[in-house]
C-alpha positions as CSV (number, residue, x, y, z in Angstrom):
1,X,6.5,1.8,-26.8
2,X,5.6,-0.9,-24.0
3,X,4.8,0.5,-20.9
4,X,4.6,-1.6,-17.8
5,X,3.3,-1.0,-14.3
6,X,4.0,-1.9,-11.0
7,X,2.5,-1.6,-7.6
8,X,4.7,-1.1,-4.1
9,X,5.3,0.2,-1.2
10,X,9.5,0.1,-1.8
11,X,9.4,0.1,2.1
12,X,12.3,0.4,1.9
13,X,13.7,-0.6,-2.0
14,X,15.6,-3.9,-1.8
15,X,17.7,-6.2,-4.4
16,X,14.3,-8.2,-5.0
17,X,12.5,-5.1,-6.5
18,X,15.3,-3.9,-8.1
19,X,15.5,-7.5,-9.7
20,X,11.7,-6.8,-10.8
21,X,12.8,-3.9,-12.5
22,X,15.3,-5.3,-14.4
23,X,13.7,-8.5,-15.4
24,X,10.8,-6.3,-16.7
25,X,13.1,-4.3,-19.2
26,X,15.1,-7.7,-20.5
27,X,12.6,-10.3,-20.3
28,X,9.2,-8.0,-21.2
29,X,11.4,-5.5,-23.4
30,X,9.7,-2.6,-21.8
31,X,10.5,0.9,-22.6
32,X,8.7,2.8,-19.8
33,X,8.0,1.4,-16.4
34,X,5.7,3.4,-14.0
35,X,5.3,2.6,-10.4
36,X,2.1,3.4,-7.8
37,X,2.9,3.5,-4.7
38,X,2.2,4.1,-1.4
39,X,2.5,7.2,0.0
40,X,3.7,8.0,3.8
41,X,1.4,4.9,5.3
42,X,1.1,1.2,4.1
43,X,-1.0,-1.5,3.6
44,X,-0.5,-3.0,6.8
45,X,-1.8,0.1,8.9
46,X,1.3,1.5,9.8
47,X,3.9,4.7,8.7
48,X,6.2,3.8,5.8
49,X,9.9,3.4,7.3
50,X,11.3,6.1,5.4
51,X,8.9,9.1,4.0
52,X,7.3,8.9,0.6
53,X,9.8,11.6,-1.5
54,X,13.0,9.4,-0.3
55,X,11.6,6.0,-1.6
56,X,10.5,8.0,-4.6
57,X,14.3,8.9,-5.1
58,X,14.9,5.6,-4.2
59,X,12.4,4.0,-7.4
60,X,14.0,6.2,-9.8
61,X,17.4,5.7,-9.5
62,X,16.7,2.0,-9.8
63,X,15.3,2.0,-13.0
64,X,11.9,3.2,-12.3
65,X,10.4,6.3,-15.0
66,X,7.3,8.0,-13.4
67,X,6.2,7.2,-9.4
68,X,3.0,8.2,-8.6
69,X,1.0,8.2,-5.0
70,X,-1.7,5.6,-4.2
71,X,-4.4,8.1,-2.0
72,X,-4.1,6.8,1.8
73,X,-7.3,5.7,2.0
74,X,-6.5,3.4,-0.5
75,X,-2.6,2.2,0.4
76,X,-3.8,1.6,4.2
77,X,-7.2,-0.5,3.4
78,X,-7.1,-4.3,2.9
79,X,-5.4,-6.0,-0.3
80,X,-9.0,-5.8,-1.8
81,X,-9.2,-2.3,-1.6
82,X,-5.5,-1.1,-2.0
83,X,-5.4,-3.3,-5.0
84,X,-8.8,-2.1,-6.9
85,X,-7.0,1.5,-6.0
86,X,-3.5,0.9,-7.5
87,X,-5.0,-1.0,-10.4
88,X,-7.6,1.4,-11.1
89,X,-5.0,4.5,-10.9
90,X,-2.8,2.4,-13.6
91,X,-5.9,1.9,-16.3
92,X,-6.9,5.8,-15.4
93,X,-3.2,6.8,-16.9
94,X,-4.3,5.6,-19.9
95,X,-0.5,4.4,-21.2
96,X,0.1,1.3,-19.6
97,X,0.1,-2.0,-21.3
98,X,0.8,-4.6,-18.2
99,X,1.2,-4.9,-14.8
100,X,3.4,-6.9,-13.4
101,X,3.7,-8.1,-10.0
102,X,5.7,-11.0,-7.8
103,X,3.8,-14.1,-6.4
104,X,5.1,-17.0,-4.4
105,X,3.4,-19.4,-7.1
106,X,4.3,-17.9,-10.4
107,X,2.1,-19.2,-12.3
108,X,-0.3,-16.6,-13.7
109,X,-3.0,-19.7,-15.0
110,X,-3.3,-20.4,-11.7
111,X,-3.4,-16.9,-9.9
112,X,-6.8,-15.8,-12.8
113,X,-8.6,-19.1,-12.0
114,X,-8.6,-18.1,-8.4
115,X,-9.2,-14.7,-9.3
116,X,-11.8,-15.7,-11.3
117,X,-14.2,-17.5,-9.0
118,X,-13.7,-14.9,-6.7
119,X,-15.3,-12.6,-9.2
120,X,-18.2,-14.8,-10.0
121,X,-18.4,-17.0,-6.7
122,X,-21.0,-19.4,-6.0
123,X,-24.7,-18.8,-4.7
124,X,-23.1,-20.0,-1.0
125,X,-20.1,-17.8,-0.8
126,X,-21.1,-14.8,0.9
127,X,-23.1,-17.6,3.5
128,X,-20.0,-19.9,4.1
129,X,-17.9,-16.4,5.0
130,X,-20.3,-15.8,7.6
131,X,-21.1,-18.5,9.0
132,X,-16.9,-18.9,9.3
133,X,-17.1,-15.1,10.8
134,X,-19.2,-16.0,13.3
135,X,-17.5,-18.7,14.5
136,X,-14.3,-17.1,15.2
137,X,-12.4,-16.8,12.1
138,X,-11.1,-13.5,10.7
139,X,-12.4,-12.7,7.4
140,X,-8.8,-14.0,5.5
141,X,-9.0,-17.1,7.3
142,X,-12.7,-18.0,6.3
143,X,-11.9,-16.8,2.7
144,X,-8.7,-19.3,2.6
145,X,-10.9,-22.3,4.0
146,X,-13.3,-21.6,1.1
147,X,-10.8,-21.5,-1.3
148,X,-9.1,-25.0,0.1
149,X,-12.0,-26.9,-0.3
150,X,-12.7,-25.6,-3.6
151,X,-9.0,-26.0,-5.4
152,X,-8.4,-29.1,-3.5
153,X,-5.7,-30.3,-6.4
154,X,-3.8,-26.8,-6.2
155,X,-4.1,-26.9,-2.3
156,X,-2.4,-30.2,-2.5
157,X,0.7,-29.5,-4.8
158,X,1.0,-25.5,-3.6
159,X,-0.4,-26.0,0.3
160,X,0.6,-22.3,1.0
161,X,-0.8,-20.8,-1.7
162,X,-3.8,-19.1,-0.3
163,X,-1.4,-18.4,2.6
164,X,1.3,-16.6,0.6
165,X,1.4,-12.5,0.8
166,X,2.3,-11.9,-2.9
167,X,0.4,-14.7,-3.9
168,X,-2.8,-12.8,-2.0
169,X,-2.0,-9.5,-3.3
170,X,-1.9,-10.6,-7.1
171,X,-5.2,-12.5,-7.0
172,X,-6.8,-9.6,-5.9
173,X,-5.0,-7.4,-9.0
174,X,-6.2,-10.0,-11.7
175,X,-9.9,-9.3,-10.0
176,X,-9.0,-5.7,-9.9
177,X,-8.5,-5.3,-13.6
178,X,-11.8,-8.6,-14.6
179,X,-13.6,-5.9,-12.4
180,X,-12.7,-2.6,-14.4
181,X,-12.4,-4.5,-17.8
182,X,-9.2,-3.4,-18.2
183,X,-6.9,-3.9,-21.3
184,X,-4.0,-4.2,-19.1
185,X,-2.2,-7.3,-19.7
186,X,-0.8,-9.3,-16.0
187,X,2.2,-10.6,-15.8
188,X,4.1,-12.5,-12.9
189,X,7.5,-13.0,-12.1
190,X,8.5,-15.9,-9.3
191,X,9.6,-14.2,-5.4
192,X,12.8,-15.2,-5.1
193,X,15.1,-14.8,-1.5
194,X,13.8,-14.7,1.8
195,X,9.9,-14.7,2.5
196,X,7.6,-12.0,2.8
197,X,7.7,-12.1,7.1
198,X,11.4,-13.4,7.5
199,X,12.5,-11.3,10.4
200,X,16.2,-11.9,9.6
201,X,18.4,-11.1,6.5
202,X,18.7,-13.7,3.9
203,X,22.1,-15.2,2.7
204,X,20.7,-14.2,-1.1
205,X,21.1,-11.0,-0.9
206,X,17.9,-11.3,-1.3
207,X,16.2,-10.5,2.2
208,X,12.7,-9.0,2.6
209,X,11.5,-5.3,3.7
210,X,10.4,-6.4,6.6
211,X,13.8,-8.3,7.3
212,X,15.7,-5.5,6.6
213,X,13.5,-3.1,8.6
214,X,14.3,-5.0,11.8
215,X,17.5,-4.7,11.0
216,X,18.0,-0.9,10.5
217,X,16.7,0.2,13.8
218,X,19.1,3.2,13.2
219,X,21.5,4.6,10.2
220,X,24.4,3.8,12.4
221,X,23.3,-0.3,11.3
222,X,23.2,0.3,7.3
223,X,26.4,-1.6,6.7
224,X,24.6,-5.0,8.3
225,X,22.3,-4.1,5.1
226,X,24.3,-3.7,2.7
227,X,24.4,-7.0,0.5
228,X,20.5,-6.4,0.8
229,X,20.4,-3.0,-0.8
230,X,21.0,-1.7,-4.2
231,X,24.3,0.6,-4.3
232,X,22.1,3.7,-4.9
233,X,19.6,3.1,-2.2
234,X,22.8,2.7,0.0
235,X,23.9,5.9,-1.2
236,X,20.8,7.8,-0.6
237,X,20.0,6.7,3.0
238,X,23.6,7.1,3.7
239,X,22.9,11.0,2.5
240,X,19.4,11.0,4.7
241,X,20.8,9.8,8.1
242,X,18.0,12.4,9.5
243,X,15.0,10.8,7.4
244,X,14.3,7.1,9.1
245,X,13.2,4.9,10.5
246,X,9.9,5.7,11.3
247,X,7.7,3.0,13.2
248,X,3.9,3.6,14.4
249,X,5.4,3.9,18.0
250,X,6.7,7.1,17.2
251,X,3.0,8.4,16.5
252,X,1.9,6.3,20.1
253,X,1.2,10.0,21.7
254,X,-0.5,11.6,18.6
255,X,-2.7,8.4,18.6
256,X,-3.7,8.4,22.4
257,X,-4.8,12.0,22.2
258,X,-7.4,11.5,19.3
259,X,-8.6,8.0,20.9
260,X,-9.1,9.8,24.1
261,X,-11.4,12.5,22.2
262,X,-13.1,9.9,20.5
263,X,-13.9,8.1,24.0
264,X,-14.6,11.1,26.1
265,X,-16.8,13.0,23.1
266,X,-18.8,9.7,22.9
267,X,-17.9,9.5,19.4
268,X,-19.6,6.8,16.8
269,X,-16.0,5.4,15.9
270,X,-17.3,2.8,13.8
271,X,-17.7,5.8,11.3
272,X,-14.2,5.5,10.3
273,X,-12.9,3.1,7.9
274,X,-12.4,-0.6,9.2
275,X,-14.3,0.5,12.3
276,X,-16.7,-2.2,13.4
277,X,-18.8,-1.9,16.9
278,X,-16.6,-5.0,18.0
279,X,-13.4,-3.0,17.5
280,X,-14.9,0.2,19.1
281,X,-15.9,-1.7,22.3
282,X,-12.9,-3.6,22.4
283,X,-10.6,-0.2,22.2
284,X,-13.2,1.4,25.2
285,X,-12.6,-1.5,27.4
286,X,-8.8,-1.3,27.0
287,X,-8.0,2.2,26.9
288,X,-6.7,2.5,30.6
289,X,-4.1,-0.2,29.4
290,X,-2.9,1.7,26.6
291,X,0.7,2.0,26.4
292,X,1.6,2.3,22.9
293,X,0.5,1.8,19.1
294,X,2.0,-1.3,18.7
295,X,1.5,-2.5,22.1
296,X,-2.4,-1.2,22.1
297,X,-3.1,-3.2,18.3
298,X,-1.5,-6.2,20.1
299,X,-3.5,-6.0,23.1
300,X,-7.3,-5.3,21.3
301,X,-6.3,-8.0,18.5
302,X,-8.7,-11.0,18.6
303,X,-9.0,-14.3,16.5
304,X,-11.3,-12.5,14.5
305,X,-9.6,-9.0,13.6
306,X,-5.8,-9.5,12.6
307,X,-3.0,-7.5,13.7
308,X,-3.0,-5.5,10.3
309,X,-7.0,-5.1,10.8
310,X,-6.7,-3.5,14.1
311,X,-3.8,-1.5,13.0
312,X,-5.6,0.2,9.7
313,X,-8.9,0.8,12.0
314,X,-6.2,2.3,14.1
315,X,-4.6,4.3,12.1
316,X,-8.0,5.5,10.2
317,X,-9.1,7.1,13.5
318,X,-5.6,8.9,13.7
319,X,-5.6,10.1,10.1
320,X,-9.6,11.2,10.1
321,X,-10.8,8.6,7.2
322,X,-14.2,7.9,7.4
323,X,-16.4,5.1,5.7
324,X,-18.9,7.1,4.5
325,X,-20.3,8.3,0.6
326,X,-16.8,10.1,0.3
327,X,-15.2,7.1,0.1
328,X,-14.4,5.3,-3.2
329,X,-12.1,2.2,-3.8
330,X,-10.7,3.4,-7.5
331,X,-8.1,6.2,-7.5
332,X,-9.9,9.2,-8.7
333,X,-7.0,10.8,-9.2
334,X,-2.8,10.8,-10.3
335,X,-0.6,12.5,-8.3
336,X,2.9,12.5,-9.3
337,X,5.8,12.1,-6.7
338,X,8.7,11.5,-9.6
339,X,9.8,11.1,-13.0
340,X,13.2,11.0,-15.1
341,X,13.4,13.6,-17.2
342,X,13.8,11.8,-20.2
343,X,10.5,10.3,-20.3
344,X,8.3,13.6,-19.4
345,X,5.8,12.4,-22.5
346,X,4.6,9.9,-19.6
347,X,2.9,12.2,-17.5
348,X,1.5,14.8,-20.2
349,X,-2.4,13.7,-20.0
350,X,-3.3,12.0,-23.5
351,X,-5.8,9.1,-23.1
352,X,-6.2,9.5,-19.1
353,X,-9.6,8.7,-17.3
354,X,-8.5,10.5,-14.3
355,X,-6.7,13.9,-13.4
356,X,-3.0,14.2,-13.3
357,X,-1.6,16.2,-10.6
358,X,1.8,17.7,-11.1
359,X,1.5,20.6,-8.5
360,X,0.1,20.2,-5.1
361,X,-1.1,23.8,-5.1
362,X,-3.3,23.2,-8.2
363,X,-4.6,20.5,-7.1
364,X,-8.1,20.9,-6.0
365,X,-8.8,23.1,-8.8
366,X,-7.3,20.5,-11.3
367,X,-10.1,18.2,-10.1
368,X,-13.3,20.3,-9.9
369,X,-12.4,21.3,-13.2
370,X,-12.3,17.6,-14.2
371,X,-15.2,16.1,-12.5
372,X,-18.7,17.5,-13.7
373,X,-20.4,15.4,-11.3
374,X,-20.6,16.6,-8.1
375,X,-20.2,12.9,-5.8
376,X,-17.1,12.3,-8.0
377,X,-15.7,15.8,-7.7
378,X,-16.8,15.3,-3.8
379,X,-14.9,11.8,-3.4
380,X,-11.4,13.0,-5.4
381,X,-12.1,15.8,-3.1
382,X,-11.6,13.7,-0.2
383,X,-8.8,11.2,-1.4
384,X,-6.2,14.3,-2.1
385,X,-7.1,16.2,1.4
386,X,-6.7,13.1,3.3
387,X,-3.5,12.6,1.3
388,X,-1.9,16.0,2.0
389,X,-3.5,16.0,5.8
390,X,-1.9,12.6,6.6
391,X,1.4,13.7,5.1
392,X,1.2,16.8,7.7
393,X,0.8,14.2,10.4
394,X,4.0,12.2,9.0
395,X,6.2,15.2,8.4
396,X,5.2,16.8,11.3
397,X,6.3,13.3,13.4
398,X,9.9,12.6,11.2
399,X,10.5,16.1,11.7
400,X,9.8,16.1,15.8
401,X,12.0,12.6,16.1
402,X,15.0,13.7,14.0
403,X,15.0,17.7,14.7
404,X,15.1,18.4,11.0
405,X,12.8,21.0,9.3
406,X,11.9,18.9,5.9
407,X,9.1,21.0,4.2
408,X,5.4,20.0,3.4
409,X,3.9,18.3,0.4
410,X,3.0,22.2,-0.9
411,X,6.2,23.4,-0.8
412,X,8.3,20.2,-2.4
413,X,7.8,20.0,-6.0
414,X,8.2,16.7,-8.2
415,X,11.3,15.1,-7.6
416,X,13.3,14.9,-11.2
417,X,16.5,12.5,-12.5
């Protein structure tokens, strides 16, 4: 049996991933196809548009076999970080062969020899990124003007490589799994459609999350969608009117309070992940402007931080995750969100490195009966309870903007097909 992996967010599910899907079972003949993804926040430091147990529906009816949930303060760090997590959970499972994973490029040669000098740079790396930093470059930006000058040729015949999203993301899974030594085998497939930040629908059918997310401000707009959308993900939020969207203004009150605590406690923010004294100062000198989340990221964003930056060290001091020795960029643990009956042999721990989590409620005990040592027990500790704890927040904000009474993560129970 050949079983594939693939990392996403499904934010929401869209023809393009359902096109991965089915290109991995006819081109890669695979049997079993397990997704990690995201939970209730992303990558880019802000809620997913639709909560975690609806995109899981949304995965499974699309082809997907298992879905399981990348710990949030892995799926809201920087694509370093949120990749050595979703890779790491994938090699823990112990069953899967390959990942595979878009790229603007798709050329996998090229994608490993990138990935490769980033693993073994030169003696002058880490001094050329800060003598960028400190001249006003965020940390993407100085890595990109590294990597131009060094793969000149490439940066000649693909000039937005090092600019490209997926391209970004699956360099940093090829160092993910050099890094863990990893038996997984990569695999790319070619983005097709509209590009990763298009704001408007593609005439593929092919449009981008974030496309179609501008576009369904409201259920009432899911017919503009639906050339964009797989029949069964129409058919689901169709049947969920009450469940999205969900943007980070909705959480602008939630956030205020707890930066207002921070302030007026005298708080060390920087403790909290992304946090840097820069950032802290820059979000006490504009606090008496603060209007909203998105408005507030906007306003403290510099040349250095990003938008996304300012948004995770945002969002970190909302959700309570702290840089600290808790912390740990592997997965320590599986949770699983969904599987299709059928292939229940998938989540059985065999040859896993990591616990599998089935039931919420057993969860703490299922680790500190794994973990013998007491940091690792500590830090899988800390991933699950920030999971569950930022789920609260979600649930408790979907339910407040929609008037619904949708239950929390101890009371749902793995969603089956």
């Amino acid at each position: 049996m050949k079983t594939i992996g693939i990392i996403a967010e499904y934010n929401p599910f869209h023809n393009g991933h359902k096109y991965q899907i089915d290109n991995i079972k006819e081109n890669l003949g695979a049997d079993n196809i397990i997704i990690v993804m995201s939970g209730d926040f992303v990558q880019r430091g802000t809620p997913a548009w639709t909560d975690k147990y609806l995109r899981t529906q949304m995965a499974l009816r699309c082809g997907a076999d298992v879905v399981f949930e990348l710990p949030v303060s892995l799926s809201t760090s920087s694509a370093e970080t949120f990749a050595m997590g979703a890779v790491s959970l994938l090699d823990g499972l112990g069953v899967v062969d390959g990942l595979c994973f878009g790229s603007e490029c798709g050329d996998i040669s090229l994608l490993q020899n990138v990935a490769e000098f980033l693993v073994n740079p030169p003696a002058s790396y880490d001094t050329d990124i800060e003598r960028l930093v400190k001249a006003g470059n965020s940390y993407p930006a100085a890595r990109q003007k590294i990597l131009e000058k060094h793969f000149k040729d490439m940066f000649i015949n693909y000039p937005d490589f090092f600019s490209s999203p997926n391209n970004i993301l699956a360099i940093e899974y090829l160092k993910a799994l050099t890094i863990l030594n990893s038996d997984i085998k990569p695999v790319t497939i070619k983005r097709l459609g509209g590009n990763y930040h298009d704001a408007e629908l593609s005439d593929s059918s092919l449009s981008s999350a974030s496309a179609i997310r501008n576009h369904l401000l409201s259920p009432s707009l899911l017919p503009k969608c639906s050339d964009d959308l797989p029949n069964d993900v129409m058919s689901l939020l169709s049947e969920n009117a009450d469940r999205y969207p969900i943007y980070e203004d909705d959480f602008s009150h939630l956030l205020y309070g707890k930066l207002m605590t921070e302030i007026y406690t005298q708080a060390d923010m920087t403790h909290y992940q992304d946090v840097s004294d820069a950032i802290q100062n820059r979000i006490k000198e504009k606090i008496g402007e603060y209007k909203s989340f998105s408005e507030f990221a906007a306003l403290i964003k510099t040349r250095q931080y990003t938008y996304s930056r300012i948004c995770r060290s945002l969002l970190h001091i909302l959700l309570n995750i702290y840089n600290d020795s808790t912390n740990n960029q592997k997965s320590l643990y599986a949770r699983i969100l969904g599987f299709r009956n059928s292939k229940s042999d998938l989540i059985k721990p065999l040859n896993n490195k990591i616990p599998i989590i089935t039931k919420v409620a057993d969860g703490e005990k299922i680790i500190e009966e794994y973990y013998e040592d007491n940091l690792a027990n500590a830090q899988a500790l800390n991933q699950f309870n920030q999971t569950i704890y930022a789920s609260e927040i979600y649930r408790f904000v979907q339910n407040d903007k929609f008037k619904n009474n949708l239950q929390n993560d101890y009371r749902r129970g793995v969603i089956i097909l």
